[in-house]
C-alpha positions as CSV (number, residue, x, y, z in Angstrom):
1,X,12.3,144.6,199.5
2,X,9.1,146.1,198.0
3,X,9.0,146.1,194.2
4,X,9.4,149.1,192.1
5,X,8.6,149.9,188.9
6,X,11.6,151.2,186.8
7,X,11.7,153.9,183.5
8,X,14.4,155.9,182.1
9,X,13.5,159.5,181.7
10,X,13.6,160.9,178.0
11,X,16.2,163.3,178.6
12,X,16.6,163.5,174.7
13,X,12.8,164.4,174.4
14,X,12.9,167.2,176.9
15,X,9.9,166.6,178.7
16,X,8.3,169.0,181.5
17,X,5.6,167.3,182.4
18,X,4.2,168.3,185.2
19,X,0.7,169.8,185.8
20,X,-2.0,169.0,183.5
21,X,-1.7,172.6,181.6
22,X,-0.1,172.3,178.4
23,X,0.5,174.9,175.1
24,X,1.3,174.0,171.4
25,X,2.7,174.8,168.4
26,X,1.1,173.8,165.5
27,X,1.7,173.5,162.0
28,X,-1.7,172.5,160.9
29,X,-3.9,174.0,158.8
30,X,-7.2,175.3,161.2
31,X,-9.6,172.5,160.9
32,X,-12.7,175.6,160.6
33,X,-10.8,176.6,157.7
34,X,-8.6,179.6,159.0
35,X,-5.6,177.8,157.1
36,X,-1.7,178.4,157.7
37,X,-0.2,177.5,160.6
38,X,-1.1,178.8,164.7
39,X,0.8,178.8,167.8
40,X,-0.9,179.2,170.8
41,X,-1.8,178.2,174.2
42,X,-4.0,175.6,175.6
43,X,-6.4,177.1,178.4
44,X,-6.7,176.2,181.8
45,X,-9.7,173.9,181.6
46,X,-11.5,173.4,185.0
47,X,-11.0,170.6,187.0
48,X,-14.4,169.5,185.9
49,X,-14.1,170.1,182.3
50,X,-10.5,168.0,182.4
51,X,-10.6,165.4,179.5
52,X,-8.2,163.1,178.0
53,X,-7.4,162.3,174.4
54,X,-10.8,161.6,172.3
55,X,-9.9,158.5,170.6
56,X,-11.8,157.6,167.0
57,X,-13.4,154.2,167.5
58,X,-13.4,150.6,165.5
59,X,-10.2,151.7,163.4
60,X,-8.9,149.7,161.0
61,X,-6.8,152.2,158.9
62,X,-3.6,154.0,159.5
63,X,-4.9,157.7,157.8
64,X,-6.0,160.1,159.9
65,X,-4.8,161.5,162.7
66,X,-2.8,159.9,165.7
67,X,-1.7,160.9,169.5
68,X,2.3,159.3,170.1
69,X,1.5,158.6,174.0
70,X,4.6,157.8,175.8
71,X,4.5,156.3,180.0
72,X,7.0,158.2,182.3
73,X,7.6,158.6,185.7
74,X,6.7,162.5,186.0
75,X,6.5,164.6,189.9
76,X,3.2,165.3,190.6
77,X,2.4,168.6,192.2
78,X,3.6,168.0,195.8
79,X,7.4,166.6,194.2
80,X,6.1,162.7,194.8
81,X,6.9,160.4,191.8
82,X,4.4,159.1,189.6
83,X,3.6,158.0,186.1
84,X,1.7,159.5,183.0
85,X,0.6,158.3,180.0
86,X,2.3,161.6,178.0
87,X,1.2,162.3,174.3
88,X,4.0,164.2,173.6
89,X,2.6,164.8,170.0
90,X,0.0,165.0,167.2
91,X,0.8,163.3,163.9
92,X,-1.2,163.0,160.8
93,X,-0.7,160.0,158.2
94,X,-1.9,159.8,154.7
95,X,-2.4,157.2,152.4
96,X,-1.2,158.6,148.9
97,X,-1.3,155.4,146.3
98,X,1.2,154.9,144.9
99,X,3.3,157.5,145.8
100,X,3.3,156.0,149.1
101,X,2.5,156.9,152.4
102,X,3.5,160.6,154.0
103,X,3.3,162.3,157.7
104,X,3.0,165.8,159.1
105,X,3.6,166.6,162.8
106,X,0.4,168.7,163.7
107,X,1.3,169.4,167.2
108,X,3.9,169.1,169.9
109,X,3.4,168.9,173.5
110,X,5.1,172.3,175.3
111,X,8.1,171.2,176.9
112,X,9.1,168.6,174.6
113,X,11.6,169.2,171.7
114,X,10.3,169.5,168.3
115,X,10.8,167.0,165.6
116,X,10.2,166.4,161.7
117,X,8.6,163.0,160.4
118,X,11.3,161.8,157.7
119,X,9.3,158.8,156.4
120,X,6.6,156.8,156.6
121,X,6.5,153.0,156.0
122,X,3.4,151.2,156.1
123,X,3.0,147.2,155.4
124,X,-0.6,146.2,156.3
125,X,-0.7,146.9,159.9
126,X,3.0,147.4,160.6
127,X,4.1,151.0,160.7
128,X,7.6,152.4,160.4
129,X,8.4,156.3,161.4
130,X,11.9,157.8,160.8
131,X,12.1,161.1,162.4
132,X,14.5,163.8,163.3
133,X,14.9,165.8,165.9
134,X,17.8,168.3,165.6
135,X,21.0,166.3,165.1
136,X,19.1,163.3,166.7
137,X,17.5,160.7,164.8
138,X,14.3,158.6,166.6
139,X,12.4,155.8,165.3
140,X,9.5,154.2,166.2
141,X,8.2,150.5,164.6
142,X,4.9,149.2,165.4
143,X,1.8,147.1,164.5
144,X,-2.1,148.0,164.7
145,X,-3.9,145.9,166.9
146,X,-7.1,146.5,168.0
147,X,-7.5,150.1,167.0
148,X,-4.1,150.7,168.7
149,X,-0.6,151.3,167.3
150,X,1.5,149.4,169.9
151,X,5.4,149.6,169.5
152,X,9.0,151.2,170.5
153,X,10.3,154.4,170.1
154,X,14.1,153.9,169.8
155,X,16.3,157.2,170.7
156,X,20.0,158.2,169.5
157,X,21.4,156.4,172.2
158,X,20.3,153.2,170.9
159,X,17.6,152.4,174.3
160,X,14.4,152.1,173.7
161,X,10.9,152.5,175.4
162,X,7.5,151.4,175.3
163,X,5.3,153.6,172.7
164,X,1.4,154.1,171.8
165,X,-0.3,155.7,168.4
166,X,-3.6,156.5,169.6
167,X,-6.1,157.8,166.9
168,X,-7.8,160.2,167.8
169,X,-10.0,163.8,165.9
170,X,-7.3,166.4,168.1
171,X,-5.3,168.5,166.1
172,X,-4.0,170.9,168.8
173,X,-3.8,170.8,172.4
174,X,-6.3,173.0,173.3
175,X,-9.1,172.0,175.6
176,X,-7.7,168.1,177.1
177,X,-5.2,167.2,179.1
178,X,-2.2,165.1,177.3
179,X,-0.9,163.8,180.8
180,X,-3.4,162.2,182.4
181,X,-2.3,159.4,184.8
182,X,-1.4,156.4,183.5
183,X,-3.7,153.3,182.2
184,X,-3.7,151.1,185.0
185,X,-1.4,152.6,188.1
186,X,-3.9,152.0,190.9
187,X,-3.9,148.3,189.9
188,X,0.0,148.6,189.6
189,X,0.3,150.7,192.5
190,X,-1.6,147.9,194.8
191,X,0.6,145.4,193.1
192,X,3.7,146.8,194.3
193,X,2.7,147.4,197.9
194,X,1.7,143.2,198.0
195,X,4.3,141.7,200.1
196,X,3.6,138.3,197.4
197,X,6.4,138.9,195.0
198,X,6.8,138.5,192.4
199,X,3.8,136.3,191.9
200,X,1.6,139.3,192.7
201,X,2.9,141.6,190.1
202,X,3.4,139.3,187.5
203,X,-1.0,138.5,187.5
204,X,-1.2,142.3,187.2
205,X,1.2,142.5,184.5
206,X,-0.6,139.5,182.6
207,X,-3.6,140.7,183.2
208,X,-2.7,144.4,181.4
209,X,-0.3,142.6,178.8
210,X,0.6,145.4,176.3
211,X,0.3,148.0,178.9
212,X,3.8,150.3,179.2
213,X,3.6,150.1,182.8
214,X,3.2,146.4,182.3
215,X,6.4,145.6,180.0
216,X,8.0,147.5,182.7
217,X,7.2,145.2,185.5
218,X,8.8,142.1,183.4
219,X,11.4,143.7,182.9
220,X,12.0,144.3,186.4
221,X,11.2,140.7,187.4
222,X,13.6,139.2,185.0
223,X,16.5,141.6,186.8
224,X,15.8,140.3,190.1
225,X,15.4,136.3,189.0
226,X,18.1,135.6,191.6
227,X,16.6,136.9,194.6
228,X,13.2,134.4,193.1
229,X,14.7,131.0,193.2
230,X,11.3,129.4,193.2
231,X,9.9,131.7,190.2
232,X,8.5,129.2,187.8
């Protein structure tokens, strides 16, 4: 039985994500001073001018600006199933004292339902966002490592899925493409199509520890223990 790789849309989210086109609404000031808030529409970039997220380098600070990237099995242009690492949105952190920490959403990706950041918690490198969206309440809880916010987003339905804070100088959506494929799917893709498993897939998934796509794949293995009597 070959091995597959397993994630629950988020239905709550909204998501159209296919294509590489993508349009915002933004709440942000212009950064080259226009001030107020813009909505408009991401062009077309060429397939040669195609870039992903620019990320800010060496970080050891929460401030500044972030990219909440999601993984997600998405159809491709042809209808054929594959996965994307989706910033769905652009969020903004600042440090304010004593007063405490506070959030604005700068962006959201078109397609995806808009939401509010409630609070902002932060203990050294462990951040804690309460947000809503509509009637629906998210959180996500995670920890800097590495220049990276790694954690969960929780939805109202109590699951929860594999999430990524990537810092980064965007403050729309304009010019990049938020759903490029995601980190490490040819590796994953090869994995899957070994006929070794589950030994194959778990030295991919070791060796791309902290990678969604990874998390995914134990959690796959661990369902199917009883067809891997010998799994050590």
């Amino acid at each position: 039985m070959p091995f597959r790789l397993r994630f629950l849309a988020l239905s709550v989210l909204a998501i159209a994500a296919c294509g590489p086109a993508a349009s915002t609404t933004s709440t942000a000031p212009d950064p080259d001073g226009g001030g107020g808030s813009s909505t408009g529409s991401a062009a077309k970039p060429s397939a040669s001018s195609v870039r992903g997220l620019q990320v800010r380098p060496d970080l050891k600070t929460l401030t500044g600006v972030w990219g909440l990237v999601l993984t997600q099995p998405v159809p491709d242009n042809t209808g054929q199933q594959t996965y994307r690492d989706l910033c769905i949105s652009l969020l903004e952190f600042k440090d304010a004292g004593a007063a405490g920490w506070t959030g604005e959403v700068l962006a959201t990706l078109e397609g995806t339902n808009a939401f509010q950041l409630e609070a902002v918690r932060v203990d050294q490198s462990a951040l804690d966002l309460d947000m809503q969206m509509g009637e629906s309440k998210l959180e996500f809880r995670g920890n800097l490592v590495d220049g990276v916010v790694r954690g969960t987003l929780t939805m109202p339905n109590a699951a929860f899925f594999p999430a990524m804070l990537r810092p980064t100088q965007e403050r729309s959506f304009q010019g990049w493409d938020p759903k490029p494929l995601a980190s490490g799917l040819d590796r994953f893709s090869k994995a899957m199509a070994d006929r070794n498993q589950p030994q194959t897939m778990l030295d991919t998934a070791n060796e791309f520890r902290g990678n969604a796509l990874a998390i995914n794949a134990y959690e796959g293995i661990i369902g199917r223990l009883s067809q891997y009597p010998s799994l050590d």
